[in-house]
C-alpha positions in Angstrom: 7.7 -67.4 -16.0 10.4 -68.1 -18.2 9.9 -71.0 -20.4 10.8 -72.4 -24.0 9.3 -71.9 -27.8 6.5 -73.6 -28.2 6.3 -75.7 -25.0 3.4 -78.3 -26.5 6.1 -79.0 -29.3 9.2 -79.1 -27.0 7.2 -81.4 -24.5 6.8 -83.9 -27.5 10.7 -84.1 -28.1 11.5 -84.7 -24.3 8.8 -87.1 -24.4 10.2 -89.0 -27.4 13.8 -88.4 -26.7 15.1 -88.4 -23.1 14.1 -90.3 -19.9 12.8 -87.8 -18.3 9.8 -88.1 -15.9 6.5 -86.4 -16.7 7.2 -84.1 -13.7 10.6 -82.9 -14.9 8.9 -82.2 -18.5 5.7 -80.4 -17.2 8.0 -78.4 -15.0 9.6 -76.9 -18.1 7.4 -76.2 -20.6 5.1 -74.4 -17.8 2.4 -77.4 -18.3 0.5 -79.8 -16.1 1.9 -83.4 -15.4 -1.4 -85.0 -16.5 -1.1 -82.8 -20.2 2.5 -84.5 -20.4 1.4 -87.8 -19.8 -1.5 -87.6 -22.3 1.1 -86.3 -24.9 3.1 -89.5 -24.2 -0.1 -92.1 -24.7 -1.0 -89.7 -27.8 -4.5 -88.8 -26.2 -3.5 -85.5 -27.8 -2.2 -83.4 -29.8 -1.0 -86.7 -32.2 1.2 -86.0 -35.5 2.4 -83.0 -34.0 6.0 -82.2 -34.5 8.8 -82.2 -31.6 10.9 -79.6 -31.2 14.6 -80.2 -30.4 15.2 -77.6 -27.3 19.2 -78.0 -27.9 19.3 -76.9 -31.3 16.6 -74.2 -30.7 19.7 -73.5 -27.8 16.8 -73.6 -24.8 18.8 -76.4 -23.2 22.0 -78.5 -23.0 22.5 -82.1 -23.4 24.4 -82.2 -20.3 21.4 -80.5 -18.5 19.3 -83.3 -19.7 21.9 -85.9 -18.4 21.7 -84.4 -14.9 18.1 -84.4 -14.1 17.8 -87.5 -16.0 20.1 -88.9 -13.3 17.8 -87.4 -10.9 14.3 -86.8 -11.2 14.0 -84.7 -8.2 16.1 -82.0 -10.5 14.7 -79.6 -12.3 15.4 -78.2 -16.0 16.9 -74.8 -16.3 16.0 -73.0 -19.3 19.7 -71.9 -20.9 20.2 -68.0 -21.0 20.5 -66.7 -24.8 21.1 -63.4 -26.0 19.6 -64.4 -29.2 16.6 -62.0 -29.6 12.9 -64.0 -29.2 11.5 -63.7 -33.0 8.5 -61.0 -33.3 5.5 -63.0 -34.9 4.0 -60.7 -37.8 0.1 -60.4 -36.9 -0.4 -58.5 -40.1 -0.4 -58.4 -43.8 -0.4 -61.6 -46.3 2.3 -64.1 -46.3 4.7 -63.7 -48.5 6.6 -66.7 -50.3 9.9 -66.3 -52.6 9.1 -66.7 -56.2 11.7 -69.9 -55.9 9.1 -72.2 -53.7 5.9 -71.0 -54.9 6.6 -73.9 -57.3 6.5 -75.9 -54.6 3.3 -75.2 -53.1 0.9 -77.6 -54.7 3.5 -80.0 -53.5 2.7 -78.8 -49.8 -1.0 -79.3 -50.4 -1.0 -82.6 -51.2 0.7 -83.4 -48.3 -1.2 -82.1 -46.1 -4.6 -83.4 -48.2 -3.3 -86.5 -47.3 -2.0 -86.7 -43.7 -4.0 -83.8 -41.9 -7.4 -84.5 -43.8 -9.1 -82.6 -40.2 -7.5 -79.2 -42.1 -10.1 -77.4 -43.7 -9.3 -75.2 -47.2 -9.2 -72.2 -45.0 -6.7 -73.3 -42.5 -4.4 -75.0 -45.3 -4.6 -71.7 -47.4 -3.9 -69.3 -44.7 -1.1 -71.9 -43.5 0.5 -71.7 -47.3 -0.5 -68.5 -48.3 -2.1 -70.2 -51.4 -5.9 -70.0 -52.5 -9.1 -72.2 -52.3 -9.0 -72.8 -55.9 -5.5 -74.1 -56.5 -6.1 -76.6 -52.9 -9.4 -77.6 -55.4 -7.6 -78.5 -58.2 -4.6 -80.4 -55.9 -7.4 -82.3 -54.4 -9.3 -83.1 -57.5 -6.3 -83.8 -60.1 -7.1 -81.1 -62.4 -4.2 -79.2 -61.4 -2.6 -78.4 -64.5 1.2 -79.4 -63.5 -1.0 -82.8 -61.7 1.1 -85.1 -63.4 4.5 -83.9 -61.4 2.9 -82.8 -58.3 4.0 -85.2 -55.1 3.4 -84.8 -51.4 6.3 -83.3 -49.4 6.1 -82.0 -46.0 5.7 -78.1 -46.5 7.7 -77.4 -43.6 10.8 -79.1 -44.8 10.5 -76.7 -48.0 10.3 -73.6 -46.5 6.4 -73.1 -46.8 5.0 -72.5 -43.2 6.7 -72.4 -39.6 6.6 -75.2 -37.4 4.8 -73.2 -34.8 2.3 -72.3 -37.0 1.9 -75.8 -38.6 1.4 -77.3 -35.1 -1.2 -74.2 -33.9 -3.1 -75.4 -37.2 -2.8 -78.9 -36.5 -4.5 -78.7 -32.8 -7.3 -76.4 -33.6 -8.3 -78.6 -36.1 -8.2 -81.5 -33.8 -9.6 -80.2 -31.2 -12.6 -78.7 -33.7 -13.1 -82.1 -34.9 -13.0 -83.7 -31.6 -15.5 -81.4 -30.5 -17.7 -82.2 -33.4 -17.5 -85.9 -33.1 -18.8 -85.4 -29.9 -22.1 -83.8 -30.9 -22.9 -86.1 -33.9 -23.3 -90.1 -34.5 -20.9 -91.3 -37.4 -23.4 -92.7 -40.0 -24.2 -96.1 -40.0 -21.9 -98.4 -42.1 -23.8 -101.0 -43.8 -24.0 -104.6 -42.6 -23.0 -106.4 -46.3 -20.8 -104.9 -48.6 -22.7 -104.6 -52.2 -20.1 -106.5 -53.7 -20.1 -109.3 -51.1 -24.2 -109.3 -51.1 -23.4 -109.6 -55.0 -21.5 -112.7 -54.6 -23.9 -114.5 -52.1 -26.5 -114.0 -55.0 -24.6 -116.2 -57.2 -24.9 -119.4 -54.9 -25.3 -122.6 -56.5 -29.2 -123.1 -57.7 -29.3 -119.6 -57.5 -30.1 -119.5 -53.9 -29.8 -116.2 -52.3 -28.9 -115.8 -48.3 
């Protein structure tokens, strides 16, 4: 069955971007209704990026006009002669010498809005090393002073597809583990606030 690039991604787009119903969507990127609908309350998959099917050239906008003006339509996936890109399931990643620079960059961004990611994922995702995600997270970086989060997709660092694969395996790992452990306890008083109650007048303590 034909369907587009990275369906979960393109299902987030149509979700966020057109009117269509969850049928029409599901229909298209070869998923079920219910995994549409839990896209569009974020049950899943949350953070992931969309993927625009028009300017991947997978559909038209006046496609998306018609079966938005009837839901009983269904998509058609837009014939392209462009070849389907071959995924390389071998050999290291290789980054031009130009935006190596701007991989501790990369890290940090991800340090801060995927903290699920663990050192492996983020290293195999940049092609960078444990050691250098280390010294991103702990400041002792030696450019630390100049380095600043930016999405490592807009600079050229990883793939969207693989960015998103990374993204739900983690999720789903951590979901999985959440599920099989009890969060620690958080204490009833803050020390500081206890602190404070201490200091009542006549040096009365709650």
């Amino acid at each position: 069955m034909n369907r587009p690039m990275m369906p979960k991604a393109t299902a987030v787009w149509l979700v966020e971007n057109t009117a269509l119903t969850f049928l029409q969507i599901a229909d298209f990127c070869d998923l079920h209704e219910l995994e549409v609908q839990a896209i569009a309350d974020e049950d899943v998959i949350v953070g992931m990026a969309g993927i625009d099917p028009i300017q991947a050239g997978q559909l038209t906008q006046e496609e998306i006009d018609r079966c938005q003006a009837d839901p009983e339509a269904r998509l058609v996936l837009k014939e392209t002669d462009i070849p389907m890109p071959v995924q390389r399931s071998r050999g290291a990643r290789y980054t031009p010498i130009a935006k190596r620079q701007d991989k501790p960059d990369g890290i940090a961004w991800l340090l801060k809005h995927h903290p699920e990611l663990t050192d492996a994922q983020i290293s195999k995702l940049l092609g960078t090393t444990k050691n250098t995600i280390n010294a991103v997270r702990d400041r002792t970086h030696w450019n630390s002073s100049n380095i600043r989060g930016r999405d490592p997709m807009d600079l050229g660092l990883c793939s969207y597809s693989d960015y998103n694969a990374a993204v739900e395996i983690a999720r789903a790992k951590q979901k999985k583990d959440s599920g099989t452990s009890e969060p620690a306890p958080k204490p009833a008083i803050d020390f500081g606030i206890a602190s404070l109650v201490g200091d009542l007048p006549g040096g009365e303590r709650a």
